[in-house]
Backbone as CSV, one residue per row, in Angstrom:
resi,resn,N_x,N_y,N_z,CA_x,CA_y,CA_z,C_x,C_y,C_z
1,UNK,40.586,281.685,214.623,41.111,280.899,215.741,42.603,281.175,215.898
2,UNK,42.862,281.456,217.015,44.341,281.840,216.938,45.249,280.796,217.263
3,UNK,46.759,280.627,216.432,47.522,279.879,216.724,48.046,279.301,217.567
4,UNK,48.467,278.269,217.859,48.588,277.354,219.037,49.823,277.814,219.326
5,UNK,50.667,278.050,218.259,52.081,278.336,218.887,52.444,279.788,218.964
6,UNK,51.174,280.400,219.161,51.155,281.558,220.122,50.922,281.362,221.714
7,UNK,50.502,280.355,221.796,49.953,280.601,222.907,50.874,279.251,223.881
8,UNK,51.353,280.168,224.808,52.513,280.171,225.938,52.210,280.317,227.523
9,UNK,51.829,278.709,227.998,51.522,278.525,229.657,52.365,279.481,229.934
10,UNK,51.742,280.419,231.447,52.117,281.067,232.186,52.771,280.030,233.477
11,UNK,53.946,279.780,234.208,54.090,278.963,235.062,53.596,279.808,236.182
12,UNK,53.135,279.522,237.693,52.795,279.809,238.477,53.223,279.420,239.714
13,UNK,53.382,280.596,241.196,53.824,280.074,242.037,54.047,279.354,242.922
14,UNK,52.272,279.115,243.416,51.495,277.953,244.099,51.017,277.246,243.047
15,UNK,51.629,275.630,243.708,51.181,274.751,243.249,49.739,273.832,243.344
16,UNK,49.346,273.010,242.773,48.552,271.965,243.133,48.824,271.510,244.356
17,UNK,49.896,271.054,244.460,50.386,270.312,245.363,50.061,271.389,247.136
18,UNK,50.581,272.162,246.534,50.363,273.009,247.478,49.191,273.504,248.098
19,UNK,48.110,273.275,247.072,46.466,273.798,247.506,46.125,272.423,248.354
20,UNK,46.369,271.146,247.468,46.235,270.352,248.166,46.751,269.752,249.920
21,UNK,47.841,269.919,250.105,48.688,270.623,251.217,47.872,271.463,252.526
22,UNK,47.255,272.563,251.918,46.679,273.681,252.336,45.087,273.122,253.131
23,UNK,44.830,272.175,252.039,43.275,271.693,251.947,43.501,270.596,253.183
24,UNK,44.376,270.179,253.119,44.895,268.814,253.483,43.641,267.433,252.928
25,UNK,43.562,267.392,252.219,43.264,266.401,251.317,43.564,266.540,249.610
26,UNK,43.603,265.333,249.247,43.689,265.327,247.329,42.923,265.984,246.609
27,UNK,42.718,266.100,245.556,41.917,266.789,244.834,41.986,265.582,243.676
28,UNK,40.560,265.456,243.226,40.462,264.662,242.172,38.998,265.091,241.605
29,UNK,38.199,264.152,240.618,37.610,263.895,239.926,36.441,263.092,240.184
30,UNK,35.258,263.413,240.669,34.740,262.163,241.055,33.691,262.173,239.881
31,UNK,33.595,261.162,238.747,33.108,261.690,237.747,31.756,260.166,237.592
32,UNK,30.349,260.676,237.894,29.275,259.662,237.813,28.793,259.963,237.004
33,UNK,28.695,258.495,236.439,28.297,257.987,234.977,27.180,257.215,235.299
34,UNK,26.153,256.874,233.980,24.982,256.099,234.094,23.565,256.619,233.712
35,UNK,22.736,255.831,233.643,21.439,256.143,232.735,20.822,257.803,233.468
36,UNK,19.918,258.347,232.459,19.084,259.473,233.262,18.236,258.556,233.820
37,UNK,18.169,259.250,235.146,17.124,258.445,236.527,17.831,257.500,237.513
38,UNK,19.519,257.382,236.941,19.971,256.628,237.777,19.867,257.013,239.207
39,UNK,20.716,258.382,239.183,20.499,258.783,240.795,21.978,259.499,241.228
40,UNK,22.251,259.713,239.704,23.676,260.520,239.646,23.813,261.799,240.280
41,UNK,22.897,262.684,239.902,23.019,264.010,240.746,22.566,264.141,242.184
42,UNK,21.951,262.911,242.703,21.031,262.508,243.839,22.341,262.427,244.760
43,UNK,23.109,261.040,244.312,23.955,260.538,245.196,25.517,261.486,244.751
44,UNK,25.490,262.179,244.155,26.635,263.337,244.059,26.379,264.466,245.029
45,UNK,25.121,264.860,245.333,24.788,266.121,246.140,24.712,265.265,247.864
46,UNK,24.295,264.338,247.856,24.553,263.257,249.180,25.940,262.932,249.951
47,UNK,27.322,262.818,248.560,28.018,262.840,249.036,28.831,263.792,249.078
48,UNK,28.092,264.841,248.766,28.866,266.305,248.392,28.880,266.952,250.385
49,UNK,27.505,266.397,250.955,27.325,266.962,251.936,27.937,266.525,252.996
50,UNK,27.809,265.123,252.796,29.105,263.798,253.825,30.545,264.897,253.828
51,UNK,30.980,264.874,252.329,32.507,265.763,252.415,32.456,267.282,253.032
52,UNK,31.344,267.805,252.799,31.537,269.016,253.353,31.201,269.030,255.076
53,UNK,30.805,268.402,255.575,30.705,268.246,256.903,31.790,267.671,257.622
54,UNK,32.470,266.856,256.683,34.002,266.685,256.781,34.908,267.693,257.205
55,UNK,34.161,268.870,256.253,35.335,270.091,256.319,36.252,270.224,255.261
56,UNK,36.094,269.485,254.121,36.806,268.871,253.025,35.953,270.189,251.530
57,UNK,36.635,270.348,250.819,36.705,271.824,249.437,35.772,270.913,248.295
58,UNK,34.436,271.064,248.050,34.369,269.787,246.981,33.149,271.090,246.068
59,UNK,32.779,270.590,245.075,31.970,271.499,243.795,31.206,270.371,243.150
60,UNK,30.056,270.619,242.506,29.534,269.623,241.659,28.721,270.222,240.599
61,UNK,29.332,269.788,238.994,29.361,270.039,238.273,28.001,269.256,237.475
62,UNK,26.596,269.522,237.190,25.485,268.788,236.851,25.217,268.987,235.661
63,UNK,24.739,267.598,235.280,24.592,267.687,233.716,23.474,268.948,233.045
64,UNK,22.620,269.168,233.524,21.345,269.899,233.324,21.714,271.781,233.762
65,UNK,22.265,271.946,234.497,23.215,272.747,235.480,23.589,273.674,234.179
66,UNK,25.122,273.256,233.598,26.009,273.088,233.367,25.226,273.897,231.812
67,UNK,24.546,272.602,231.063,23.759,273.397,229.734,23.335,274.450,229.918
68,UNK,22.806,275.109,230.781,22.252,275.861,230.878,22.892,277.574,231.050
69,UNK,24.086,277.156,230.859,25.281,278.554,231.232,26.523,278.081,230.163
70,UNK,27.576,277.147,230.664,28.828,276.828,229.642,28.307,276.151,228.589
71,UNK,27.358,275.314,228.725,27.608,274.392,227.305,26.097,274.797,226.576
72,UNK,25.366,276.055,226.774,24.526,276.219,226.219,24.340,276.455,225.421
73,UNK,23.521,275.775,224.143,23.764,275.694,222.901,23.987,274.521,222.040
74,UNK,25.042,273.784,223.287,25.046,272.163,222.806,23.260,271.502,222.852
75,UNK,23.503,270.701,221.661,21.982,269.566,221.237,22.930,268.376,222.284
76,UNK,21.862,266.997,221.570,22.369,265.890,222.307,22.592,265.100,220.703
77,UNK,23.164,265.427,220.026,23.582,264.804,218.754,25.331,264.316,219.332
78,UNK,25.664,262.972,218.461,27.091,262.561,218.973,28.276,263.242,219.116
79,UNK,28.185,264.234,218.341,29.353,265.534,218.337,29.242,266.409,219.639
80,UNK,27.676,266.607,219.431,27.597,267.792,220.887,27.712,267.081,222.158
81,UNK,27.499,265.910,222.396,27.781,265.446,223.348,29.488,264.972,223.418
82,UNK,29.885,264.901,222.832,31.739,264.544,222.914,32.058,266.025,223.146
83,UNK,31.609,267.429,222.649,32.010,268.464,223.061,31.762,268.504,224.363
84,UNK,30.100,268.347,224.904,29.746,268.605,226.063,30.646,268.318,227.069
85,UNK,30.945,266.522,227.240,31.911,265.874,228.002,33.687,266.835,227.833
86,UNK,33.906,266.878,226.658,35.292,267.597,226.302,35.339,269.079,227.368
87,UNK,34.209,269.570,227.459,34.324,271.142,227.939,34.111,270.592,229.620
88,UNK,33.268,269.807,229.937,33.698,269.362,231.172,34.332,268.882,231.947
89,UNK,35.477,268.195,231.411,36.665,267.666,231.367,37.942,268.595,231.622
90,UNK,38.051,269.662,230.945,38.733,270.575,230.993,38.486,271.480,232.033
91,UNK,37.405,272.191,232.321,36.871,272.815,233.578,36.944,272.161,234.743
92,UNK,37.193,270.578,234.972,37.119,269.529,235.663,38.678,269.639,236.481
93,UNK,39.631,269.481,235.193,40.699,270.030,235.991,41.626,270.882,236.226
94,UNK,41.052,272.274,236.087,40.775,273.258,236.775,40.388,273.106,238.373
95,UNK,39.456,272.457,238.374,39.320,272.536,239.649,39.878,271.566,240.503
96,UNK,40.800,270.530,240.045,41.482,269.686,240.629,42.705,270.320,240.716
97,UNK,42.974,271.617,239.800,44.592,272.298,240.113,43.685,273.166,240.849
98,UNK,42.985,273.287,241.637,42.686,274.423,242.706,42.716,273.501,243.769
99,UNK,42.695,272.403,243.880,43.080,271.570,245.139,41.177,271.349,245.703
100,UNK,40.562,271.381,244.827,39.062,271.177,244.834,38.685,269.390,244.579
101,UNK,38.063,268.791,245.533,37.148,267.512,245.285,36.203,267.797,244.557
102,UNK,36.160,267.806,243.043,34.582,268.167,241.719,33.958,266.892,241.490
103,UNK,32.793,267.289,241.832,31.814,266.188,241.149,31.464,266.290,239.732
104,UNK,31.325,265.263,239.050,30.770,265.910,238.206,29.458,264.340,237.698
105,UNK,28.080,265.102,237.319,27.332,264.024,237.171,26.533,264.288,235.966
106,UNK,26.913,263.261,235.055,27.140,263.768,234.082,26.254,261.978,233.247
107,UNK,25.353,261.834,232.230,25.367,260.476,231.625,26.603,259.709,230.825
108,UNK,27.286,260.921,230.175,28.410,260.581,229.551,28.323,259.131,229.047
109,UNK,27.763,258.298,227.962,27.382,257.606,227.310,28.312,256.920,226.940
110,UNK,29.381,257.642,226.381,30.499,257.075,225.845,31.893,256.539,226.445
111,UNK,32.346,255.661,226.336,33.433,255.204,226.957,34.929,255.965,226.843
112,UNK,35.103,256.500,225.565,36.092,257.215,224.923,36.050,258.407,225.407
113,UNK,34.827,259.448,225.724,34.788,260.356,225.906,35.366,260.434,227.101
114,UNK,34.676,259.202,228.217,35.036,259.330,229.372,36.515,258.970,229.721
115,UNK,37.133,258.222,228.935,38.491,257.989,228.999,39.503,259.088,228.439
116,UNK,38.937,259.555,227.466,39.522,261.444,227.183,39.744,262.145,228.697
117,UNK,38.659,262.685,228.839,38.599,262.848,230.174,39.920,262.348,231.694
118,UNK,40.297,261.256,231.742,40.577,260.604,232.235,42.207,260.927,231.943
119,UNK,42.297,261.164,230.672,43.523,261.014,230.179,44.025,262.389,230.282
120,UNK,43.535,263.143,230.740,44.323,264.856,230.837,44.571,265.211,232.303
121,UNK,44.370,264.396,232.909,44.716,264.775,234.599,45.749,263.592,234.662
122,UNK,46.555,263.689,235.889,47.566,262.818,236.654,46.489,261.484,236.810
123,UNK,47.606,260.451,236.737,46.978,259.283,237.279,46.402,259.550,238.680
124,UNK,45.657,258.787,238.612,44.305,258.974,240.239,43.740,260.204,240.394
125,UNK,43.387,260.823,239.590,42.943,262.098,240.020,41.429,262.186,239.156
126,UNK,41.239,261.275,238.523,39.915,260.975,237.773,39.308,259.534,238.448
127,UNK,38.689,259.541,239.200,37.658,258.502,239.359,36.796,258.201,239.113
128,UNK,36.236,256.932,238.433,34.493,256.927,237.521,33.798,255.981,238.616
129,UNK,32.956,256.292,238.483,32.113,255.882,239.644,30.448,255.884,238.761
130,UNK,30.475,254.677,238.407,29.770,253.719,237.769,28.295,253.464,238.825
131,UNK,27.401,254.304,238.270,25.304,254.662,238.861,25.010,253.077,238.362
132,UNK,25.520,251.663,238.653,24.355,250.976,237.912,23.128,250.483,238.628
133,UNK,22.144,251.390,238.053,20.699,251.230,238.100,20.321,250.524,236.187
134,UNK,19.214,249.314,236.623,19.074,248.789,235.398,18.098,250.083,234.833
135,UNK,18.176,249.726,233.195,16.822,250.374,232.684,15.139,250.435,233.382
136,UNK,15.086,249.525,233.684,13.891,249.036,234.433,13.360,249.766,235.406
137,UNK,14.806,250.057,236.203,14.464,250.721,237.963,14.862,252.355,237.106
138,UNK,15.585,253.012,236.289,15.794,254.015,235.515,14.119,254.583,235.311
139,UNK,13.511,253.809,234.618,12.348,254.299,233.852,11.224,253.871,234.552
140,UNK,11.132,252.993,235.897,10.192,253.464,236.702,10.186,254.749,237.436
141,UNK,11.636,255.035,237.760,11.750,256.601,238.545,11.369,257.341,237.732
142,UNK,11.643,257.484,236.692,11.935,258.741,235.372,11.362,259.904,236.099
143,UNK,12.067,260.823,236.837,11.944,261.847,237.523,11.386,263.146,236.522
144,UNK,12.156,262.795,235.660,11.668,264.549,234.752,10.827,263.900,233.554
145,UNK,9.944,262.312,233.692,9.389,262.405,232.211,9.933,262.358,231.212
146,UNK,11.173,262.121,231.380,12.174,262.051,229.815,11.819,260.645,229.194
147,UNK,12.035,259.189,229.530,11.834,257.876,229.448,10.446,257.993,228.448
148,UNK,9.346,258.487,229.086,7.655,258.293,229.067,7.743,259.027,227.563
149,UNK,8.714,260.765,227.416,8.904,260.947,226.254,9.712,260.412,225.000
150,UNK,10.452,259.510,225.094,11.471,259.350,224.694,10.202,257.986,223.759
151,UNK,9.779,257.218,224.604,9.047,255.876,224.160,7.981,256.334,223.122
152,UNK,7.697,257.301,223.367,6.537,258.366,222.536,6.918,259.075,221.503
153,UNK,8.211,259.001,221.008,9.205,259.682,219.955,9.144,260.874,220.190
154,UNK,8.490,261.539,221.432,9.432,263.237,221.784,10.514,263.277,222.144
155,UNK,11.155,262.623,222.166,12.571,263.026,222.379,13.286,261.922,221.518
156,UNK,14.433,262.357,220.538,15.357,261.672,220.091,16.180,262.193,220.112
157,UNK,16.969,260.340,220.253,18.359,260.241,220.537,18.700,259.957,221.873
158,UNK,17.676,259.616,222.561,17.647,259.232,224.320,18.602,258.216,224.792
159,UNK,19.572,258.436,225.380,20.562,257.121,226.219,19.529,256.563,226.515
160,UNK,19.504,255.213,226.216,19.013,253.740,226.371,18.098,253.851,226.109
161,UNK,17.308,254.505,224.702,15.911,253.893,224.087,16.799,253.668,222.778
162,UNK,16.851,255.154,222.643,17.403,255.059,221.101,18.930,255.435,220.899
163,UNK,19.658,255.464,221.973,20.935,256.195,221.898,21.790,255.015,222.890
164,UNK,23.168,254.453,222.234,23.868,253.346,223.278,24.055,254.149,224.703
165,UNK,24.022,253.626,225.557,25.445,253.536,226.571,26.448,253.083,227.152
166,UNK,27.358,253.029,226.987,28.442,251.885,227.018,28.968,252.024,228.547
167,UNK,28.302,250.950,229.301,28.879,250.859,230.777,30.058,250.891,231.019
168,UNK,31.069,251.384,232.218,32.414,251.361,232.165,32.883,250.242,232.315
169,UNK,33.858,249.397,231.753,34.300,248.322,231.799,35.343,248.692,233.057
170,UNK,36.148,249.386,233.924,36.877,249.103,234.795,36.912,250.339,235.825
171,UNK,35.368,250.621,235.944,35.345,251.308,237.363,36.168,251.896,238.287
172,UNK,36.623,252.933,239.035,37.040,252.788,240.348,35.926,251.919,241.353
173,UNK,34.802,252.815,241.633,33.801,251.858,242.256,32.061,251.740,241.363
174,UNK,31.507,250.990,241.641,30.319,250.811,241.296,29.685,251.029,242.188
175,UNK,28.414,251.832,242.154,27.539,251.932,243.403,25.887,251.330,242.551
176,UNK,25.180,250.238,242.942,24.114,250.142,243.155,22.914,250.571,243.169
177,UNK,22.689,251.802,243.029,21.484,252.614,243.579,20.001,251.920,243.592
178,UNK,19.547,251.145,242.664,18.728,250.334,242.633,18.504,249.284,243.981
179,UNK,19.718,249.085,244.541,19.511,247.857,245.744,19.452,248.517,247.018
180,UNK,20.275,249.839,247.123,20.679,250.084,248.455,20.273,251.471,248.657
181,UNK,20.239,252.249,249.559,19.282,253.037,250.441,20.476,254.276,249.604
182,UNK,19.903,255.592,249.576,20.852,256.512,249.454,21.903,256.722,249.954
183,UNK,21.863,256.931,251.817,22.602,256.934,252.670,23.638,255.775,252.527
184,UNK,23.359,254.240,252.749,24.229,253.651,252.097,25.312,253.889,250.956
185,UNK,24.635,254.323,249.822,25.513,254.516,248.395,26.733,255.345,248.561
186,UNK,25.755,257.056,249.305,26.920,257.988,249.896,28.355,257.464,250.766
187,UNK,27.664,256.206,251.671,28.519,255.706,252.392,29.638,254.848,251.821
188,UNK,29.354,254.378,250.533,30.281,253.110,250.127,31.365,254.399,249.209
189,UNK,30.541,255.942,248.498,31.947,256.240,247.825,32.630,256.980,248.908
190,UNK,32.192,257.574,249.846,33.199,258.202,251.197,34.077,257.104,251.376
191,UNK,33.668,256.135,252.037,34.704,254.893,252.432,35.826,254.774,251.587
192,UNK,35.018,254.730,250.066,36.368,254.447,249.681,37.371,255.362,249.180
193,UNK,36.887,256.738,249.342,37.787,257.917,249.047,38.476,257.488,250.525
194,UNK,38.092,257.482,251.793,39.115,257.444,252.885,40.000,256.059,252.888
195,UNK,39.800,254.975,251.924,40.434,253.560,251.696,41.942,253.762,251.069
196,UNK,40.910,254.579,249.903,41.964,255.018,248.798,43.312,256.168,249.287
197,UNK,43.326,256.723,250.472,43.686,257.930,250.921,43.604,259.372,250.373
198,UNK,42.397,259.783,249.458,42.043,260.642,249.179,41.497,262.007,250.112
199,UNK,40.698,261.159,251.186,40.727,262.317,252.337,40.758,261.509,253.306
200,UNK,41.408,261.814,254.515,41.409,261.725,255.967,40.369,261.452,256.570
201,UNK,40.518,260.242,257.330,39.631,259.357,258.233,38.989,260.674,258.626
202,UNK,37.469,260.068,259.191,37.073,261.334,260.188,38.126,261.012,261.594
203,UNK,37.315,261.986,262.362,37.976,261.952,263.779,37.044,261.362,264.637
């Protein structure tokens, strides 16, 4: 592993500021948390399409996605998952210094991890955006059969059979998915990216 105090940021000419500028909107983090089956990658690709019809630079970064190329190799043991989150985090803002809106949808279980996360970008540039769907409405959807395996002991270490998840205690927003229509959900985090002044009213 090579030494840290070898290694010397290159400064660069264009800024963040400047992509952002360019983009004419912010660049941040929109980072959804919450059980598998909530409806995280559902309502990330929903509002991925709201922003891009906008005309607005956005990427989305999926938990399932993601293993399957950068973090392949990671298990779901407590280490590999603090790496998992750690390597997405970092790639995360990357694309917030490209002046990019990243999704990223992710279960991220842990509170710490997600506050790691949180803690390597500029203030406001990480937003958590809190899937709460109960267990209940989770494991009636169970889209991929994970739940049905998990109760059956094929799978261990499952967020919310056998594995905690620690809900975010202080949100940017919470979205519902259990009560309210997709279209709705998409609608409440747009709103409040245009509340927040993250991107520009439509026209």
């Amino acid at each position: 592993m090579a030494e840290v105090k070898y290694i010397i940021p290159h400064g660069h000419t264009i800024t963040k500021e400047n992509r952002q500028e360019l983009k004419r909107h912010k660049s941040c983090i929109l980072w959804y948390t919450g059980l598998s089956g909530s409806g995280k990658s559902t309502l990330a690709n929903k509002v991925e399409e709201k922003l891009f019809d906008m005309g607005l630079h956005t990427y989305i970064l999926d938990g399932d996605n993601v293993r399957m190329g950068l973090n392949k190799g990671l298990g779901f043991s407590e280490e590999d998952r603090k790496e998992n989150i750690r390597r997405i985090g970092e790639v995360s803002k990357l694309f917030v210094d490209a002046g990019v809106i990243v999704s990223t949808a992710f279960i991220s279980p842990f509170r710490s991890d997600r506050d790691m996360v949180r803690s390597i970008v500029t203030s406001g540039e990480f937003v958590e955006i809190f899937i709460d769907a109960s267990l209940e409405v989770c494991e009636t959807r169970d889209p991929k059969g994970l739940y049905k395996k998990a109760r059956a002991g094929e799978i261990k270490q499952f967020t919310g059979i056998d594995s905690p998840y620690e809900a975010p205690e202080h949100a940017e927003l919470t979205v519902k998915t259990g009560e309210k229509s997709l279209q709705e959900c998409a609608e409440d985090v747009v709103d409040w990216l245009i509340a927040n002044n993250y991107i520009p009213a439509e026209d």
